[in-house]
Phi, psi and omega in degrees: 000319134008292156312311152340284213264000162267338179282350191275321178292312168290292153003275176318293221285320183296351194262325177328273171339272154341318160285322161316316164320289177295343165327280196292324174300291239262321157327307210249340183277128165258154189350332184245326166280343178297302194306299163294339185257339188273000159315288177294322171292003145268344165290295199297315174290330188279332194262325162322299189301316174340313175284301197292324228251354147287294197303350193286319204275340160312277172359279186273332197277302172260046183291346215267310185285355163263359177075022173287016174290322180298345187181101186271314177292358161295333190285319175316346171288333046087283213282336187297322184264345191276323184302335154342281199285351173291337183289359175296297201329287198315316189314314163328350196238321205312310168301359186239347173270007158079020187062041177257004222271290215286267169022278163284345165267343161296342172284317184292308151332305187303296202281330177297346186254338147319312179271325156341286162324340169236011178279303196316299193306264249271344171319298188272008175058061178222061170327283219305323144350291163276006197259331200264038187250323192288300192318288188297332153339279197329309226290296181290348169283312182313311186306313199278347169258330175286342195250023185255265159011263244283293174322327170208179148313335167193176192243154155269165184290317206290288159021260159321306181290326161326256201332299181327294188259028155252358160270311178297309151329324177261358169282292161318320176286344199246340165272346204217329218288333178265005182238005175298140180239091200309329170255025147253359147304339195274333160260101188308331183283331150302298173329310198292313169291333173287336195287330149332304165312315194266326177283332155306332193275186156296344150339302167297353168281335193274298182313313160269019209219313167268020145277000223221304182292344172268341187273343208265319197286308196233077169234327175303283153024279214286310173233076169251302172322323168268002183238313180238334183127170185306319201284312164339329214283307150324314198283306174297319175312306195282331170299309174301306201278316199265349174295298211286000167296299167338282184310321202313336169286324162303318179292329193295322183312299188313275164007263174307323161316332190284299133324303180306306204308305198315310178302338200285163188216004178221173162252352162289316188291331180299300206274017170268321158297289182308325147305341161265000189262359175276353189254358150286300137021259173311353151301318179273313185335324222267281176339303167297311182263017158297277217311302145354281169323287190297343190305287194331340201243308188275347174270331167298325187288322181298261218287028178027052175083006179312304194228073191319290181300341148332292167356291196252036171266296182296337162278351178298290178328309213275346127350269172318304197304301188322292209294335152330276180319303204279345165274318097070292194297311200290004166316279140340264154006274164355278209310323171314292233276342202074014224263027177345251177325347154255348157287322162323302194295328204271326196286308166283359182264349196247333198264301184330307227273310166307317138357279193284251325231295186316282173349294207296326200239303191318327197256011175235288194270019177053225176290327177311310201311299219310287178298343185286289177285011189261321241252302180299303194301303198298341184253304160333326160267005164275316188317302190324320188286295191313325189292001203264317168324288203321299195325278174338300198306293194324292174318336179286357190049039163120304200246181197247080190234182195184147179271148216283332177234135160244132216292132151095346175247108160297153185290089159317327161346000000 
């Protein structure tokens, strides 16, 4: 838990940093220029994680069983040659971004090469790393929004996206970019067999299962936008941004867990870890309905009465967060078990349930319905894992042990 609460401690600074950020954009920005930017920064994070976010969770769950130890900086190619056909993907969006298309797609790069970089860090179990990887974001994005301010009058969505990916970009050059082991990009024939691997393998379930989960994070966005309009669009956007504080707790378990998890080799350790993470928990608890409580008052003061219905969206979320959090290990868990092809299943029936929720909720509650519905998928399928967490453990008779090979991915080593 050490790990956890240092990383949950860089994690507050960096949202601290962020949040200052997020202030001003919301300050400086107008209503329509918010609206066109959080589309797009939600297009480019829904096709980012798409890209990245199977390979990152390959990366550390089959590093051992795919031989990426030998050339580790190969696996990037993989995400590198898949970016060719993503501007198809991105264009599908084009019409709807506001002459935002070219941008937001340098932005989805920009994150790929980032989260690469904090992939490599959470692998190796070298949190303070992967944390100050967050820090410098925050840090040169704040800059790059204040001297945007100081320079003119109000920000544009276009800006703003500047201003993103050249913080991410000067992050990767300046942290990772000299420690890239440049000639093993050149080897493609590995890159090829592992991917071989993976599409053949039980793997492609991994793959589909964080595309689901990025579609799944920003789809309330998209039909908000088809359902209630640009302003809605705000109103969730600038709430979901005061969310994102919140998660950070969430985000620190997943960050350590993951790893953590991976590494364990008993179940007195498993069940030793889940006892400090219920008392992280009970720990959080007070802090979401402080923050809650507090919404009525301090979010009229950030966006100056902009986004009245923010209030209560952010309490919803902030809801949806607790519940997130208290489940948070069995995810994992899982992901140890390999338990691929039911996160896959459980994710789209959970992306369906959000669906059906929005249409439902959205045209009486607006963005709440939005958050309303969000709220319903995410703790159904938090439920699922956990009873699924059991199940697995219960089945294990006792010990926390997994089998050495799993049927369709050879050992590449």
């Amino acid at each position: 838990m050490k790990a956890v609460v240092q990383v949950f401690t860089l994690d507050v600074l960096a949202r601290v940093v962020l949040g200052a950020t997020v202030v001003l954009l919301i300050r400086f920005m107008a209503p329509d220029q918010y609206a066109a930017y959080t589309l797009a920064f939600s297009a480019a994070t829904m096709l980012g994680q798409m890209m990245s976010g199977g390979f990152n969770r390959t990366f550390i769950v089959g590093y051992d069983r795919l031989g990426l130890d030998r050339a580790p900086s190969a696996f990037l190619i993989l995400q590198i040659g898949l970016l060719a056909g993503l501007g198809g993907v991105m264009y599908l969006f084009a019409p709807h971004l506001h002459g935002l298309y070219g941008v937001a797609l340098l932005l989805v790069v920009a994150q790929c090469l980032v989260e690469y970089v904090r992939t490599s860090f959470q692998q190796g179990m070298r949190f303070f790393r992967f944390s100050s990887v967050e820090i410098l974001r925050a840090a040169i994005l704040l800059g790059g929004v204040g001297l945007l301010i100081v320079t003119g009058t109000s920000i544009s969505a276009y800006d703003a996206l500047v201003v993103h990916t050249v913080a991410l970009l000067l992050v990767f050059m300046v942290v990772f970019a000299r420690r890239l082991e440049w000639r093993e990009l050149r080897q493609v024939g590995l890159a090829l067999r592992w991917m071989a691997a993976i599409v053949t393998g039980p793997y492609r379930y991994l793959f589909g299962y964080t595309i689901l989960v990025a579609v799944m994070t920003q789809a309330d966005f998209f039909l908000l936008r088809w359902l209630a309009g640009p302003e809605a669009v705000a109103t969730y956007g600038s709430a979901f941004r005061y969310y994102t504080v919140l998660s950070m707790a969430l985000g620190a378990v997943h960050t350590v867990f993951l790893p953590l998890i991976r590494s364990m080799q008993t179940e007195h350790e498993l069940r030793s870890l889940l006892a400090r993470h219920r008392r992280l928990v009970l720990a959080f608890i007070p802090v979401v309905l402080g923050g809650a409580v507090a919404a009525r008052w301090v979010i009229p003061m950030i966006d100056l009465g902009k986004y009245p219905e923010a209030v209560s969206v952010f309490q919803i979320l902030a809801i949806s967060s607790v519940v997130s959090l208290a489940f948070a290990p069995h995810v994992n868990i899982l992901l140890r078990f390999e338990d691929f092809p039911f996160l896959f299943g459980l994710t789209g029936v959970s992306l369906l349930v959000d669906v059906i929720c929005n249409l439902i909720f959205v045209p009486h509650f607006g963005a709440s319905g939005s958050a309303l519905s969000s709220l319903t998928a995410f703790a159904i399928a938090n439920t699922a894992v956990y009873l699924r967490s059991r199940s697995r453990l219960r089945s294990n008779a006792g010990e926390f042990a997994f089998a050495s090979a799993l049927p369709g991915v050879p050992n590449l080593g």
